[in-house]
Residue frames as a rotation matrix with the C-alpha (Angstrom) as fourth column:
UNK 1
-0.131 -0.567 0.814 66.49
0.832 -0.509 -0.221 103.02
0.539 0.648 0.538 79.04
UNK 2
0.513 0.749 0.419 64.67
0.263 -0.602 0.754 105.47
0.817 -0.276 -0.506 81.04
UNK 3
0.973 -0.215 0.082 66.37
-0.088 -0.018 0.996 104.63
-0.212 -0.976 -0.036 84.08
UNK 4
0.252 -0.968 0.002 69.82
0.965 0.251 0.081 104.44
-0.079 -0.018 0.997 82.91
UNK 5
-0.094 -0.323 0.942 69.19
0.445 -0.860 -0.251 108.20
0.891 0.395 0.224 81.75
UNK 6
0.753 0.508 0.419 67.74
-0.195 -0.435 0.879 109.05
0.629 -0.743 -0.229 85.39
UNK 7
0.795 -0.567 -0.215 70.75
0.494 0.399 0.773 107.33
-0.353 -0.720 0.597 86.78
UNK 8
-0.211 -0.903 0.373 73.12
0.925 -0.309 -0.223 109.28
0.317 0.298 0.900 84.71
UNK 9
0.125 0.244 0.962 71.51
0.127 -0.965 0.228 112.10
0.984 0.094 -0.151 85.53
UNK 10
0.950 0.282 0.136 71.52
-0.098 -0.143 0.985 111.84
0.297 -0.949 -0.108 89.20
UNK 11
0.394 -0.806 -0.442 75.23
0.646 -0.100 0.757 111.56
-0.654 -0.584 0.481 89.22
UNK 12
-0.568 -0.679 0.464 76.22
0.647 -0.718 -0.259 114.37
0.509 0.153 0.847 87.38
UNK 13
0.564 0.206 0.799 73.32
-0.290 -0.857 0.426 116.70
0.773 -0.473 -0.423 89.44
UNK 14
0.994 0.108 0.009 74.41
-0.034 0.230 0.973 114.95
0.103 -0.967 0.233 92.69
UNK 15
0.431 -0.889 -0.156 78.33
0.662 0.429 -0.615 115.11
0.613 0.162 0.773 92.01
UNK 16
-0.149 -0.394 0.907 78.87
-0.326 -0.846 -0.422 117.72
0.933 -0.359 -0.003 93.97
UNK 17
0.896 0.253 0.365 77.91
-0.443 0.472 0.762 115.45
0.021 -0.845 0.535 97.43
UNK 18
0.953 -0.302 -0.010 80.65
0.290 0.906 0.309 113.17
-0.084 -0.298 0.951 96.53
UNK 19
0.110 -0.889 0.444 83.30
0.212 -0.415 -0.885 115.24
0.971 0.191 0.143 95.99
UNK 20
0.267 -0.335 0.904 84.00
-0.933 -0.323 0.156 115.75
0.240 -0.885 -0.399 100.15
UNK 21
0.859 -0.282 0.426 84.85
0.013 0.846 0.533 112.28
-0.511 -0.452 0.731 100.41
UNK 22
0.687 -0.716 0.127 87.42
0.484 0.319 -0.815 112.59
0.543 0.621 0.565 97.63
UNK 23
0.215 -0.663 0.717 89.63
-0.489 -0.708 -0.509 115.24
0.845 -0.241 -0.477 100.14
UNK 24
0.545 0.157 0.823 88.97
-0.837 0.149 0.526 113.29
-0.040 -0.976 0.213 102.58
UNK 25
0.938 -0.066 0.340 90.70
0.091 0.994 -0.060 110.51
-0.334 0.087 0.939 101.10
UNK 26
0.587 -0.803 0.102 93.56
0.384 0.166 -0.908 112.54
0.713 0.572 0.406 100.20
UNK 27
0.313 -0.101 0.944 93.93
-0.777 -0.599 0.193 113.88
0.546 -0.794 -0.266 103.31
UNK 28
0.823 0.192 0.535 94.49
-0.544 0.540 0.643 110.32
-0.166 -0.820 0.548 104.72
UNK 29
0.630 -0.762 0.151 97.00
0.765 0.575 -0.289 109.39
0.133 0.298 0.945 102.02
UNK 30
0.439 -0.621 0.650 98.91
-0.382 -0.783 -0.490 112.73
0.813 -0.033 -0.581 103.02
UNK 31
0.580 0.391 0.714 98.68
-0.766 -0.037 0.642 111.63
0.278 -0.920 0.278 106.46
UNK 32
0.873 -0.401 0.276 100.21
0.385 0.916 0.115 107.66
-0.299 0.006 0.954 105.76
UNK 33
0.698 -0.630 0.340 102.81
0.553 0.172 -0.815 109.52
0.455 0.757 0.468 104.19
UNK 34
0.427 -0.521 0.739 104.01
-0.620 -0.764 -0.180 111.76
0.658 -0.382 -0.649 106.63
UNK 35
0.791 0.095 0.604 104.16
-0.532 0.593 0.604 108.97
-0.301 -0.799 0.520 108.58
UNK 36
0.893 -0.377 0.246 106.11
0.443 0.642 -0.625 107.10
0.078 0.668 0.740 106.27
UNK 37
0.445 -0.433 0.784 108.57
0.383 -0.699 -0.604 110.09
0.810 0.569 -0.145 106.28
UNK 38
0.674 -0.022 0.738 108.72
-0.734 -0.135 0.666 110.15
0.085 -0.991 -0.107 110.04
UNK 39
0.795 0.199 0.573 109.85
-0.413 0.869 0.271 107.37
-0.445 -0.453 0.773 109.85
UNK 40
0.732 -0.487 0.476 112.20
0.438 -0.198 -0.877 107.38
0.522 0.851 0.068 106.69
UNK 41
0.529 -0.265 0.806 113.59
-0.398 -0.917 -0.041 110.31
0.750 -0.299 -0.590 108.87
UNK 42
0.674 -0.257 0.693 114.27
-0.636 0.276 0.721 108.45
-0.377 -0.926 0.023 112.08
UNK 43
0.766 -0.549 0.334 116.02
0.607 0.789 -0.096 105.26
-0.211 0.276 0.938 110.16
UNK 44
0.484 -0.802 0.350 118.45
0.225 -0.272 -0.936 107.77
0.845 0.532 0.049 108.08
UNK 45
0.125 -0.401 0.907 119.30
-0.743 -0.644 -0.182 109.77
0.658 -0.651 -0.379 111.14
UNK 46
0.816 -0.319 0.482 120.08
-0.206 0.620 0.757 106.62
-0.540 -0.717 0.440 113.31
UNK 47
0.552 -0.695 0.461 122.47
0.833 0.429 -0.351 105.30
0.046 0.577 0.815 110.16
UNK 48
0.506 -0.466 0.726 124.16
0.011 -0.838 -0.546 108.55
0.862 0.285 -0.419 110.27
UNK 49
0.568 -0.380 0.730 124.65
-0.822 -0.283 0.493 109.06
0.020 -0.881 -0.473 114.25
UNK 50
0.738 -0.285 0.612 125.92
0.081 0.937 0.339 104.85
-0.670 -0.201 0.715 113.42
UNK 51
0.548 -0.736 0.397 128.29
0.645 0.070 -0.761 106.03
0.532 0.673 0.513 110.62
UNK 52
0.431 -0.590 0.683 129.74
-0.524 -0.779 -0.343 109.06
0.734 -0.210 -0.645 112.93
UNK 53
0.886 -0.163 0.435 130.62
-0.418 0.130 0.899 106.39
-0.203 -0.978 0.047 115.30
UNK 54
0.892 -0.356 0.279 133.29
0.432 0.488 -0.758 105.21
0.134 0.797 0.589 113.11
UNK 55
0.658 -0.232 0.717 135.05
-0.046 -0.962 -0.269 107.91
0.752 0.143 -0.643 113.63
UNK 56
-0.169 -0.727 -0.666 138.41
0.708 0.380 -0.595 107.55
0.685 -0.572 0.451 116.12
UNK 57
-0.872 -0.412 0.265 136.79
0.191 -0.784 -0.591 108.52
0.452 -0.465 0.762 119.48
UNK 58
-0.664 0.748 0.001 133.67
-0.618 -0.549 0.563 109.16
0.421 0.373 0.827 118.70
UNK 59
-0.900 0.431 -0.064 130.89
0.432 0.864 -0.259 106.90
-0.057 -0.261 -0.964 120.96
UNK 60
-0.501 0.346 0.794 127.67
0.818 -0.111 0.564 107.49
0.283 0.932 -0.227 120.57
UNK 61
0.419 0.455 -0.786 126.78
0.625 -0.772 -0.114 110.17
-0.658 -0.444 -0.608 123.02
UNK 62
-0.254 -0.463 -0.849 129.37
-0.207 -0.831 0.516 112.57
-0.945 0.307 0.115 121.41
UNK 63
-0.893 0.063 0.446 128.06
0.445 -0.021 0.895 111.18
0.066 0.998 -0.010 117.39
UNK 64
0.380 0.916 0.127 124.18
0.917 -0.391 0.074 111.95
0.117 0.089 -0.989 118.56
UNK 65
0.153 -0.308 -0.939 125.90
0.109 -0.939 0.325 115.52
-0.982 -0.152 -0.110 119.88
UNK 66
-0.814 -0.578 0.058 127.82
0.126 -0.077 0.989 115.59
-0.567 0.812 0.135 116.71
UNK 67
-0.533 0.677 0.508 124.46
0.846 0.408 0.345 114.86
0.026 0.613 -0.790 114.70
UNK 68
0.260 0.961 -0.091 121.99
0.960 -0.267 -0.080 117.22
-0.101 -0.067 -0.993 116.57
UNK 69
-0.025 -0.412 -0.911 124.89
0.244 -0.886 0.395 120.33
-0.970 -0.212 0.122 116.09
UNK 70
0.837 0.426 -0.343 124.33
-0.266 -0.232 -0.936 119.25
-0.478 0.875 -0.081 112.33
UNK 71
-0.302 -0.847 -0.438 127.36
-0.953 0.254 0.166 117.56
-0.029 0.468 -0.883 111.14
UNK 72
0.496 0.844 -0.203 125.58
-0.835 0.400 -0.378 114.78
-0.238 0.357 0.903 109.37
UNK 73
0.918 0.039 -0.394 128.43
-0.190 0.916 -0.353 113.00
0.348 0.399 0.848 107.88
UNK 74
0.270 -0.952 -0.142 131.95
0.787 0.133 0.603 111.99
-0.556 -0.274 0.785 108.54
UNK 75
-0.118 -0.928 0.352 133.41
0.987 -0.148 -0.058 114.19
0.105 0.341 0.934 106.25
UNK 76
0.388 0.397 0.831 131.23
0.139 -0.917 0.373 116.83
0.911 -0.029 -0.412 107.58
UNK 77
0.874 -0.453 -0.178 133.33
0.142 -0.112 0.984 116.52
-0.465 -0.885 -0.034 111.28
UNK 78
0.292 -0.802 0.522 136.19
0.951 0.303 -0.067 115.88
-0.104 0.516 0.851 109.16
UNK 79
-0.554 -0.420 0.719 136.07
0.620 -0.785 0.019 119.36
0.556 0.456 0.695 107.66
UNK 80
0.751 0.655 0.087 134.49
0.475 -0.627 0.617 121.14
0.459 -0.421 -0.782 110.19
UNK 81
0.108 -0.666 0.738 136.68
-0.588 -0.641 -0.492 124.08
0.801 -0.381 -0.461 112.18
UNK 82
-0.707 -0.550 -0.445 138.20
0.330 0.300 -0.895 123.30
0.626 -0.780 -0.031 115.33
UNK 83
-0.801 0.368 0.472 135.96
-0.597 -0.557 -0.578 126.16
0.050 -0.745 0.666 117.30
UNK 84
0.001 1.000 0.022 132.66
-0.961 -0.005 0.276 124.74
0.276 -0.022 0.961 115.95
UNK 85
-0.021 -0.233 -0.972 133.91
0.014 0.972 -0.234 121.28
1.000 -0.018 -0.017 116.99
UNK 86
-0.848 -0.424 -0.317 134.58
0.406 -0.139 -0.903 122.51
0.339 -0.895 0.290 120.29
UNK 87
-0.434 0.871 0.229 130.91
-0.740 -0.490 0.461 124.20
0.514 0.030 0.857 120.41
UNK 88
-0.343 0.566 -0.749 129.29
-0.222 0.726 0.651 120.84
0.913 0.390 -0.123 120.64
UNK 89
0.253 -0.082 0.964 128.46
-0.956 0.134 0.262 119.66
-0.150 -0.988 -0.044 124.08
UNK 90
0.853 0.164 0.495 130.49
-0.283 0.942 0.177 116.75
-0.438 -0.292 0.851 124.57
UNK 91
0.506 -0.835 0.215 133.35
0.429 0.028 -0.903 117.09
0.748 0.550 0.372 122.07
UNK 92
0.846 -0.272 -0.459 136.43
0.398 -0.253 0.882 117.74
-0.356 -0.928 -0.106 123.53
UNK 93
0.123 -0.895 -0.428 140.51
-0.984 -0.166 0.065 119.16
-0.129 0.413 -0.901 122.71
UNK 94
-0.340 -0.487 0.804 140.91
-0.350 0.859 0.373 115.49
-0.873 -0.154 -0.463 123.01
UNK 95
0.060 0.405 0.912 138.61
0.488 0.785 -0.381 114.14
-0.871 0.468 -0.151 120.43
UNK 96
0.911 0.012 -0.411 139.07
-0.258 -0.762 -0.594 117.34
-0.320 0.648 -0.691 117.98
UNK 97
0.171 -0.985 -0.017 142.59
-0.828 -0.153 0.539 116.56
-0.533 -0.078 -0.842 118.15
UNK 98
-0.365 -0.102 0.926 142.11
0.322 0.919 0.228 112.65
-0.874 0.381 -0.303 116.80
UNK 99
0.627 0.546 -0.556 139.53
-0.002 -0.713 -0.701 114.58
-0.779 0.440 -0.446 114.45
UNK 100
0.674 -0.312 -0.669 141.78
-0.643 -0.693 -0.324 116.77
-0.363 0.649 -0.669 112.89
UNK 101
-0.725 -0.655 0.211 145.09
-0.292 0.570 0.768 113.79
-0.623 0.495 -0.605 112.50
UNK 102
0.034 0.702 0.711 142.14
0.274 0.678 -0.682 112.54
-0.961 0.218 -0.169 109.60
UNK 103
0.637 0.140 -0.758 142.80
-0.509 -0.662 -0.550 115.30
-0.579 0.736 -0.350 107.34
């Protein structure tokens, strides 16, 4: 009996030691998760630059262009201006022109 009270006692004086492992453990599941999210990130943004090839014209240099200017989806080129189409590196009057016959 004695010792169960000496053992209860020694983890509530001594609780304050183990509490740096507990950050330390959420610090690693932050960590797996960013990863995770890195990742997450990279898959969506390949399916995207692979859905803008669709698009009449469009190969995938000029969808990854298309992508990294921030037009994400088709119907974001779709309804984008002419100028900011023309911004892009890589887009041309040619491909703006197929573009726009979509509306």
């Amino acid at each position: 009996m004695i010792s169960k009270f000496l053992s209860k006692l020694k983890s509530i004086l001594f609780k304050s030691a183990v509490t740096p492992e507990t950050p330390l453990k959420k610090e690693k599941k932050a960590a797996k998760s960013a990863k995770t999210k890195t990742k997450t990130k990279a898959v969506n943004s390949k399916k995207n630059i692979d859905t803008l090839t669709t698009l009449p014209g469009v190969g995938a240099k000029s969808a990854k262009a298309l992508y990294d200017a921030g037009f994400k989806t088709r119907k974001a080129v779709i309804a984008a201006d002419e100028k900011d189409l023309l911004a892009v590196s890589g887009v041309g009057i040619n491909l703006v022109k197929k573009l726009k016959k979509l509306k």
